[in-house]
VEXDREN-2710 file (C-alpha; in Angstrom, 1 decimal):
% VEXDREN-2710
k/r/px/py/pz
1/UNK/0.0/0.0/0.0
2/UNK/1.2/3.2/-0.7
3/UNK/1.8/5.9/1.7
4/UNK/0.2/9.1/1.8
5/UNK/1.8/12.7/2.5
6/UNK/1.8/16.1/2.4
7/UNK/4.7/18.2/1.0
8/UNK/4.3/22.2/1.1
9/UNK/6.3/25.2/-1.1
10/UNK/6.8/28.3/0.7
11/UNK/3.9/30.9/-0.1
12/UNK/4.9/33.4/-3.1
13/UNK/4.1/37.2/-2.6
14/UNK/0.3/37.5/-2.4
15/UNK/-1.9/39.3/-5.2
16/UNK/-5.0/40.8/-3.6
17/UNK/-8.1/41.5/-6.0
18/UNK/-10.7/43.6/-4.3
19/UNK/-14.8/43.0/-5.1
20/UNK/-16.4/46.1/-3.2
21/UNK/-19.7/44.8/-4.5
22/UNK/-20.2/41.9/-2.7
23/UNK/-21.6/41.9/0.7
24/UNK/-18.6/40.9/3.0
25/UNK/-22.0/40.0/5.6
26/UNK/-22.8/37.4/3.2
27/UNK/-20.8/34.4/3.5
28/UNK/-21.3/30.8/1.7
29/UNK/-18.7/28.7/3.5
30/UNK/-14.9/29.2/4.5
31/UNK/-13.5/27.1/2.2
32/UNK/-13.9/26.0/-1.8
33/UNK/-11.8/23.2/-3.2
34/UNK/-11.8/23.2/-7.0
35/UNK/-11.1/19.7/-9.0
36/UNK/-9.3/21.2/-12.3
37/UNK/-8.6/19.1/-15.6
38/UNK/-6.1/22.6/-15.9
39/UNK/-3.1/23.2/-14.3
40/UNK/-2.8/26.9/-12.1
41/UNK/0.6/28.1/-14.3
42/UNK/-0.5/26.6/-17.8
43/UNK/-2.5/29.3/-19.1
44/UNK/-4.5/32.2/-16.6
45/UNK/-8.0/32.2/-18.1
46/UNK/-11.4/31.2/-16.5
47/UNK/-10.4/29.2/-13.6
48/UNK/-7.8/31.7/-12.3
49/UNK/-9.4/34.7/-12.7
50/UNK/-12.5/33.3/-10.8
51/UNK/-11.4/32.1/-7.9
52/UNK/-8.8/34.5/-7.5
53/UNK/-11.7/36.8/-7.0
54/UNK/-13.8/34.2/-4.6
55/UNK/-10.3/34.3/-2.6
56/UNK/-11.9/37.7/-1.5
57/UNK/-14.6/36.0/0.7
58/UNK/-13.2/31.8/1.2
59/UNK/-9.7/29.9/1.0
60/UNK/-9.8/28.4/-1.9
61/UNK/-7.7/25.2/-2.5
62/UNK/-7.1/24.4/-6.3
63/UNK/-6.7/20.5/-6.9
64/UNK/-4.9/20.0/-10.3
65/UNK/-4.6/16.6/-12.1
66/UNK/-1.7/14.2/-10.8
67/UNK/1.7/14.1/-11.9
68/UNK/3.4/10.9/-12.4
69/UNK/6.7/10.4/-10.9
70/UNK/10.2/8.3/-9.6
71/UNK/8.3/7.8/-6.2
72/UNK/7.2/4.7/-4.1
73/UNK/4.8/6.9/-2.1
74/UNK/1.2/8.8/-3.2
75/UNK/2.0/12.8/-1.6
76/UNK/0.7/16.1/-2.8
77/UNK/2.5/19.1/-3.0
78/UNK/0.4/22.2/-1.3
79/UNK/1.5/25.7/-2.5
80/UNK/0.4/29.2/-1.7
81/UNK/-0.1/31.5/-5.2
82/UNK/-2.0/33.9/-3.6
83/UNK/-3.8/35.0/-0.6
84/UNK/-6.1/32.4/0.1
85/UNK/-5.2/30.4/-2.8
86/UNK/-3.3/27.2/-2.9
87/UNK/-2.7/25.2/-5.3
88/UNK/-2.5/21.4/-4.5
89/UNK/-0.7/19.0/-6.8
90/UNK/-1.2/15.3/-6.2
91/UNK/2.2/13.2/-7.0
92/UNK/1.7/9.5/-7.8
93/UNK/4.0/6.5/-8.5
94/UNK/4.4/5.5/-11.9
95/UNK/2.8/2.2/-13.8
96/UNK/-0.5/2.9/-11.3
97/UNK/-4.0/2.1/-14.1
98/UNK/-6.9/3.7/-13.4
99/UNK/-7.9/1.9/-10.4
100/UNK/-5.1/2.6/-8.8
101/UNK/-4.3/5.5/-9.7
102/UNK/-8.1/7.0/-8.3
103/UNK/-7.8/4.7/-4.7
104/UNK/-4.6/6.5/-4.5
105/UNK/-6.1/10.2/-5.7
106/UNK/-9.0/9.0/-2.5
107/UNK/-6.5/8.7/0.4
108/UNK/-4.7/11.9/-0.4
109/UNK/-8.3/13.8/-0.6
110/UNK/-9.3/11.5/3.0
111/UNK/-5.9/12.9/4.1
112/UNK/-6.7/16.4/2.9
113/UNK/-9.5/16.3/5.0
114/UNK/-8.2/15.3/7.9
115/UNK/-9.6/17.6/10.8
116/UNK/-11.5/19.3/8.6
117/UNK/-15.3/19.5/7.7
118/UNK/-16.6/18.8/4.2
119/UNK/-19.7/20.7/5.0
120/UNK/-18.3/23.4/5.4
121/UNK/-16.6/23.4/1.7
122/UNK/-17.8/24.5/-1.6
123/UNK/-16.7/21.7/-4.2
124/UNK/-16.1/23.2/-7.8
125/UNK/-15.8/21.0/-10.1
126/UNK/-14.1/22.2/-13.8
127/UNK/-13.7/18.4/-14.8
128/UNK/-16.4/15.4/-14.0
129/UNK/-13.3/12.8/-14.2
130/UNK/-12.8/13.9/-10.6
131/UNK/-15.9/12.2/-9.5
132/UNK/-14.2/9.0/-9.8
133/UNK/-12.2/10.2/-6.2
134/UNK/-14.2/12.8/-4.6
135/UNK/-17.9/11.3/-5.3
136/UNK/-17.4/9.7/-1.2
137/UNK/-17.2/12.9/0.4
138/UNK/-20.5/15.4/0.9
139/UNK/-19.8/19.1/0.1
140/UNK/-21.5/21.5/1.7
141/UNK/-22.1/22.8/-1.9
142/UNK/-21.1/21.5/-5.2
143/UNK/-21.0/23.8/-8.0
144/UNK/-20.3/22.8/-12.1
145/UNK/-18.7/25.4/-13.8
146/UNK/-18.7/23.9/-17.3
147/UNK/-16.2/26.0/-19.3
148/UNK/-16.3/23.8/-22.3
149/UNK/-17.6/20.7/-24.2
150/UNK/-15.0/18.5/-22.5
151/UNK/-16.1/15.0/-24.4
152/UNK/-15.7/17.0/-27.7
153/UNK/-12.1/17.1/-27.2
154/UNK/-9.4/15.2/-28.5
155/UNK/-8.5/12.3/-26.1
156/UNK/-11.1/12.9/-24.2
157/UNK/-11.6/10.1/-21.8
158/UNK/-14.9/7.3/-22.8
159/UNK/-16.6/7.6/-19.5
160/UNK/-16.7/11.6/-19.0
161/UNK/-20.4/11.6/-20.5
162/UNK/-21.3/9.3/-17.6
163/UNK/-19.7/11.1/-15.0
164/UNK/-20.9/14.4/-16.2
165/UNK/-24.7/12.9/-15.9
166/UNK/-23.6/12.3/-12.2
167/UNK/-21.9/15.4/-11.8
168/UNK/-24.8/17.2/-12.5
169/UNK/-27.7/15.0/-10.4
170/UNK/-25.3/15.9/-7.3
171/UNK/-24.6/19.9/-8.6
172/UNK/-27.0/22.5/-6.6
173/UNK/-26.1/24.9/-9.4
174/UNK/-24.0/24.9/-12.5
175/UNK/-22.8/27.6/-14.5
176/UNK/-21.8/27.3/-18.5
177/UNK/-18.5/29.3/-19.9
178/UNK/-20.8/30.6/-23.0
179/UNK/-24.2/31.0/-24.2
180/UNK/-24.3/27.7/-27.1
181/UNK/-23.2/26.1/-23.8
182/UNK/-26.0/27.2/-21.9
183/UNK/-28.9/26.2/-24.5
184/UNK/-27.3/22.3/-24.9
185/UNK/-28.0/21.5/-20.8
186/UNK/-30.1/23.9/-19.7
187/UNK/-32.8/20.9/-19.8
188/UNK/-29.9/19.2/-17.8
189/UNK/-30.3/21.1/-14.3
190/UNK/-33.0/23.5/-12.8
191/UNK/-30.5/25.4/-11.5
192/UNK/-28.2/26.3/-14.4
193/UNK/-26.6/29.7/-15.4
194/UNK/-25.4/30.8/-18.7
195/UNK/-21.4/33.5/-17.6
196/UNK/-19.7/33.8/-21.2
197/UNK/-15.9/34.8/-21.1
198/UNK/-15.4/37.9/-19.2
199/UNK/-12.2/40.5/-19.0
200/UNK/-10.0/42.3/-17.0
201/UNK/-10.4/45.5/-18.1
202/UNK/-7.8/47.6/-16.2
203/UNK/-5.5/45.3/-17.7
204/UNK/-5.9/45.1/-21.3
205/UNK/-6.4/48.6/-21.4
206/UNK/-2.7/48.9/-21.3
207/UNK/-2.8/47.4/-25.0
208/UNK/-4.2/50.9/-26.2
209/UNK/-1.1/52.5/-24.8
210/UNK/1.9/52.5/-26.5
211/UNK/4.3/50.4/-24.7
212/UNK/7.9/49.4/-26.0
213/UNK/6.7/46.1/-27.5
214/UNK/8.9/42.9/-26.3
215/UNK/11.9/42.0/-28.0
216/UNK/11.1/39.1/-29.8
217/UNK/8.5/40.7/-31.5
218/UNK/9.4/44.6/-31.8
219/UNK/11.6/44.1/-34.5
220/UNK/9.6/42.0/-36.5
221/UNK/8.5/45.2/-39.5
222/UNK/5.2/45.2/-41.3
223/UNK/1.4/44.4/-40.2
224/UNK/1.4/42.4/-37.2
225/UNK/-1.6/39.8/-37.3
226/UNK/-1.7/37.8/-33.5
227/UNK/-3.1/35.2/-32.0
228/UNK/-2.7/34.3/-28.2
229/UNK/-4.1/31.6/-26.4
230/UNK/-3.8/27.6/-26.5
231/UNK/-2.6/26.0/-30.2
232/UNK/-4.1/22.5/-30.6
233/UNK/-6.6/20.5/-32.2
234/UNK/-9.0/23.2/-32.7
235/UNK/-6.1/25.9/-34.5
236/UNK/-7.1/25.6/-38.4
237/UNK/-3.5/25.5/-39.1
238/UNK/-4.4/25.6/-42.8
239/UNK/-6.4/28.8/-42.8
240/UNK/-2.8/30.1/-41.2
241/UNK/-0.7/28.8/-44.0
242/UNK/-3.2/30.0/-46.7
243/UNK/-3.3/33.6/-45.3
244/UNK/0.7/33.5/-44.8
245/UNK/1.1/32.1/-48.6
246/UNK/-1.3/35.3/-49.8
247/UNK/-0.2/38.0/-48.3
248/UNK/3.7/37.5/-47.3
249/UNK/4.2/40.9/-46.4
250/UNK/2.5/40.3/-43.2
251/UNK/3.8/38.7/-40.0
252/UNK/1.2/36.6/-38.3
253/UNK/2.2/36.7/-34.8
254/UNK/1.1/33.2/-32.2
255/UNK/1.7/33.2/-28.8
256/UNK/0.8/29.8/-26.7
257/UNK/1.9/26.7/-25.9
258/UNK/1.6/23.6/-28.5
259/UNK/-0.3/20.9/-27.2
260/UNK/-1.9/17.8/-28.4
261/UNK/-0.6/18.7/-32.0
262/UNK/3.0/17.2/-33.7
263/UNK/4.7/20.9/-33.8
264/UNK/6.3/19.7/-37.2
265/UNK/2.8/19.6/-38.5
266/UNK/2.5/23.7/-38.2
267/UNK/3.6/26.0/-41.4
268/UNK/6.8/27.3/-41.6
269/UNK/7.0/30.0/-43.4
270/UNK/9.3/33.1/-42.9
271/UNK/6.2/35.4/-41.9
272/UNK/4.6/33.0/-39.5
273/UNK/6.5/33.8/-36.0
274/UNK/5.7/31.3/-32.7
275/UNK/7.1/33.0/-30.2
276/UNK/6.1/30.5/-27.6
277/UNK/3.9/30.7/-24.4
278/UNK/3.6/34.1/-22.7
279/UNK/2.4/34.6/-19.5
280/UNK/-1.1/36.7/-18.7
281/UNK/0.9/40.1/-17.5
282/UNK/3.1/40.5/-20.9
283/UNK/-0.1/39.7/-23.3
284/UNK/-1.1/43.5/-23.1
285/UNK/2.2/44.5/-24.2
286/UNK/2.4/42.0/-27.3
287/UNK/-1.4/43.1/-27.8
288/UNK/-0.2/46.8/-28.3
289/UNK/2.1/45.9/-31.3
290/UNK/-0.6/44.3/-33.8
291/UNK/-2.7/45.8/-36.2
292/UNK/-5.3/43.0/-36.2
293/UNK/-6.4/40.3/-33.8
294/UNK/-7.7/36.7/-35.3
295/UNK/-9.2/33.9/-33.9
296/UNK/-8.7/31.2/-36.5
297/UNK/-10.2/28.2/-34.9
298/UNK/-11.7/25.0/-36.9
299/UNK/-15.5/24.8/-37.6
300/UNK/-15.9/21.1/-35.5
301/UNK/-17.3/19.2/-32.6
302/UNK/-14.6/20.5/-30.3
303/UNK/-15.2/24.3/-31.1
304/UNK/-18.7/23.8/-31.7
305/UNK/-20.1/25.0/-27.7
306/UNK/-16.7/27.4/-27.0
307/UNK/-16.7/30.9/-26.0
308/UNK/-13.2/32.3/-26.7
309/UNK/-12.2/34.7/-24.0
310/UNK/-9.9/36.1/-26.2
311/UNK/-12.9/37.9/-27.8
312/UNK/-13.4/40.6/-25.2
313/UNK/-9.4/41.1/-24.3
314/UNK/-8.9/41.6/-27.8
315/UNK/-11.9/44.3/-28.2
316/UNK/-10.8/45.4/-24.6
317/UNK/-7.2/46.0/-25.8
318/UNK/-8.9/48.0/-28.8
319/UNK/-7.9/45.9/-31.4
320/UNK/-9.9/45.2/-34.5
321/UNK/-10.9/40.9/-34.1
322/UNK/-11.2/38.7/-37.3
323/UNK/-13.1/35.3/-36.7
324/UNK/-14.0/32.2/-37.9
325/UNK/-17.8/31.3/-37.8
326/UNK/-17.7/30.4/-34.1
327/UNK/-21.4/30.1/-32.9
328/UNK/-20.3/32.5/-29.8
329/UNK/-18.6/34.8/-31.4
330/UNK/-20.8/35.8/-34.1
331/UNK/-23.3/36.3/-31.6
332/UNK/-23.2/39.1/-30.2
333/UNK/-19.8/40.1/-31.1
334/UNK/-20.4/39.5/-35.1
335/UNK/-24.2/40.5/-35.1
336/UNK/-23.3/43.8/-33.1
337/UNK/-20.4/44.4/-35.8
338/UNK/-17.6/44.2/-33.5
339/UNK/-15.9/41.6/-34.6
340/UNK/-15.8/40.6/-38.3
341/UNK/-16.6/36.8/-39.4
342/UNK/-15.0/35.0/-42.1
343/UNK/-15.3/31.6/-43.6
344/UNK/-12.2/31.2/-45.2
345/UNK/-8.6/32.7/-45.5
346/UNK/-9.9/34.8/-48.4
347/UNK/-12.1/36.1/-46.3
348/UNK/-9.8/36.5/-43.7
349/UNK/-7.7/38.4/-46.1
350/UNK/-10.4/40.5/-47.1
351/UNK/-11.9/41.5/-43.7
352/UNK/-7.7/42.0/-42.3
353/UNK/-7.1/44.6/-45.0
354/UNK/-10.0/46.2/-44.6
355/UNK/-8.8/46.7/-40.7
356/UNK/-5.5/47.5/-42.2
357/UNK/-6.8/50.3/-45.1
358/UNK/-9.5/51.8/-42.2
359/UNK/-8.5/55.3/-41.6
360/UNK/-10.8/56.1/-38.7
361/UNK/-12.0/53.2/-36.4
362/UNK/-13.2/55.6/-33.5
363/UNK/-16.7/54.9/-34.3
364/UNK/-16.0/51.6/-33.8
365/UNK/-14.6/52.0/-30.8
366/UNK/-16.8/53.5/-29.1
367/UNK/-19.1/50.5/-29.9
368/UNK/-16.7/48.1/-28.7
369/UNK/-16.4/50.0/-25.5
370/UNK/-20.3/50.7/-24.9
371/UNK/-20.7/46.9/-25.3
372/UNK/-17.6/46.3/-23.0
373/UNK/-19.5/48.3/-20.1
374/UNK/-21.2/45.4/-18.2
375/UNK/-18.4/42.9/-19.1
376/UNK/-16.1/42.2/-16.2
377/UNK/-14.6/39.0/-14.4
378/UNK/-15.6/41.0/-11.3
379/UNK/-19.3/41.3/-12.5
380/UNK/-19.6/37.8/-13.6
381/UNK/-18.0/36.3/-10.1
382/UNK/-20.2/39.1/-7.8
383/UNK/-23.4/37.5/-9.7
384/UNK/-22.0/33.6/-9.4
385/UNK/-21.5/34.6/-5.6
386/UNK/-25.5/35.9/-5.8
387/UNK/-27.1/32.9/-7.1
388/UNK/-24.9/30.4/-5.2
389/UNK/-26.2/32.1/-1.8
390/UNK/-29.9/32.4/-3.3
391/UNK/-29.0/28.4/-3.9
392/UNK/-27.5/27.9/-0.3
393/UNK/-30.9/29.7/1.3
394/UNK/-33.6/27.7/-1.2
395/UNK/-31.2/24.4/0.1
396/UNK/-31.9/25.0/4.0
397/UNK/-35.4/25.8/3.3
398/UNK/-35.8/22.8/1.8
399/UNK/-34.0/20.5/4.5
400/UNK/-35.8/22.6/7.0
401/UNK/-39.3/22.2/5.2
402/UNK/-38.2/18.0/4.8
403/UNK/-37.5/18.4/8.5
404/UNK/-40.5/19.8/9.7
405/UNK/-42.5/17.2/7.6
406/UNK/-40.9/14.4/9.1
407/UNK/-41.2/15.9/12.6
408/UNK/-45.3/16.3/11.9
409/UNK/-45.3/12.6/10.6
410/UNK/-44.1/10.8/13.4
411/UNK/-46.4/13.0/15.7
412/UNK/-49.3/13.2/14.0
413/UNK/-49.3/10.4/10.9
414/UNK/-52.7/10.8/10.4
415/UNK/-52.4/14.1/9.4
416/UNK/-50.0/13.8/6.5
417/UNK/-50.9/11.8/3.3
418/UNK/-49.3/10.1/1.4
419/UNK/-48.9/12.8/-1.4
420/UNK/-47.4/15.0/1.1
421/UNK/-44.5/13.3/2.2
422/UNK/-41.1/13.9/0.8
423/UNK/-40.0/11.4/-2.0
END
């Protein structure tokens, strides 16, 4: 049997995000542990910028997926990001299958809990896979934050389906990371919440000032045409060689980490530039130097039910936004004219020159920015924080209604019918 520890990293210097509008009087429960198919340092999107700003009112403990290594002995590594946050990363021995490897993920979360009380913690749950070694334990809430389409992805595990059914039987609320989201499982849950990808405004807003542009990309002359985010199965790596074969006097500029692709299979050509994963403070300052975002992702299962948060950071960062037909994009951001949808790379072409040749785009602007108002991670997590306490009161209404029943039963059975009592 395999031993179980704990190994903590000293804390890093904490980054406190204030949310003035929530009522500090209003508290859920002290603690949130989030079960996260993501790692914390891969790429600071959704996950990160929500919980950072529940760290306001809970400790929240971020539970990424195991690593495997040269160890006889199951531990997990506990380390403090920021204030309130920790990220906890389980480390398992090698050659463990899937049995195994989730009786060994159970004892480090019975261990995690040790002298502590799972009622009083909010369970968060980005991936249904950790059901398979958390479903023993009873949250005092459990919450489904379903970001994305998870079974439409490549290597996507054959059971997630099934767990996802029994994630969300045991979910008192679940929230969807975009609108085509929403509408595919809102008959799914009674309690489910449509929060599209959000932005930081304050920060991206540095992309309008003019900022001495990063090295590896401030000498690259010409129209700058960027990407940032994750480059995998859903990048239409053709449309980018097609675009870069037209028009070879523009750079297209990508930024993120390759994953679940060969790298040999991307283009190579002189005006295609990878400059490799960035992290989430320096994307303002790449932002500033291009003349035209683009979000050139395949038409597919796996990009059918995303919501690019991209999208608004681009906008945010006041930069004109080429897309490909994706279902949350064009609405609103297409329909409204913000963002400009094209099928194909000549109609990428088309639509980037016309950004390019466009003399005056303050009109525009001030479009992008009207729409921008009410968009804000800080919005989205004070109106998550609303509906899980209106979900908290309903829940001990309930129990206490189900109590009260139950009470009146066993004193007076006559008096309740069948009909009345609780299933």
């Amino acid at each position: 049997m395999n031993k179980t520890v704990f190994k903590k990293t000293p804390a890093t210097t904490p980054l406190k995000i204030s949310l003035s509008s929530i009522d500090k009087s209003e508290t859920l429960f002290k603690n949130l542990l989030c079960f996260s198919h993501l790692r914390w340092d891969f790429v600071y999107q959704r996950p990160q910028h929500l919980l950072s700003r529940f760290a306001e009112n809970t400790n929240v403990y971020f539970l990424e997926e195991p690593i495997f290594t040269d160890t006889n002995e199951a531990f997990i590594v506990i380390s403090q990001k920021k204030e309130r946050v920790w990220v906890c990363v389980p480390h398992l021995p090698h050659n463990l299958d899937e049995n195994q490897k989730n009786e060994s993920l159970k004892k480090l979360i019975q261990l995690f809990f040790a002298g502590k009380d799972a009622s009083e913690f909010i369970f968060w749950y980005y991936t249904p896979m950790a059901l398979e070694f958390s479903s023993h334990i009873k949250a005092g809430m459990t919450v489904y934050d379903c970001m994305d389409e998870l079974a439409a992805f490549k290597f996507a595990p054959q059971n997630i389906k099934t767990l996802e059914n029994q994630l969300l039987k045991r979910a008192d609320v679940v929230f969807t990371g975009g609108n085509t989201l929403f509408q595919s499982k809102k008959h799914l849950h009674k309690n489910i919440h449509p929060f599209p990808s959000s932005i930081e405004k304050k920060h991206f807003l540095k992309a309008r000032q003019k900022h001495s542009e990063p090295e590896d990309q401030v000498n690259i002359a010409g129209p700058k045409i960027g990407f940032y985010g994750v480059i995998d199965e859903r990048f239409d790596i053709g449309l980018i060689e097609a675009v870069a074969n037209a028009r070879p006097d523009w750079n297209i500029i990508l930024i993120g980490p390759v994953v679940k692709i060969d790298p040999q299979t991307l283009p190579q050509n002189k005006n295609i530039h990878f400059l490799g994963p960035k992290n989430y403070d320096q994307l303002p300052h790449y932002l500033s130097g291009w003349d035209v975002a683009i979000i050139p992702f395949l038409i597919n299962e796996s990009t059918r039910f995303i919501s690019p948060t991209k999208t608004p950071e681009y906008l945010c960062g006041g930069k004109p936004v080429v897309s490909t037909p994706i279902t949350d994009v064009i609405y609103p951001y297409g329909e409204d004219k913000l963002v400009s949808i094209a099928n194909d790379a000549a109609g990428f072409i088309d639509a980037i020159t016309y950004w390019l040749e466009c003399e005056n785009i303050g009109e525009w602007l001030t479009k992008v920015d009207r729409f921008l108002l009410t968009v804000s991670w800080d919005f989205t997590c004070n109106n998550m924080w609303e509906i899980m306490l209106k979900t908290l009161t309903n829940k001990k209404a309930a129990a206490n209604r189900t109590q009260k029943v139950f009470k009146t039963e066993k004193q007076y059975p006559d008096l309740i019918s069948h009909q009345a009592r609780p299933a």
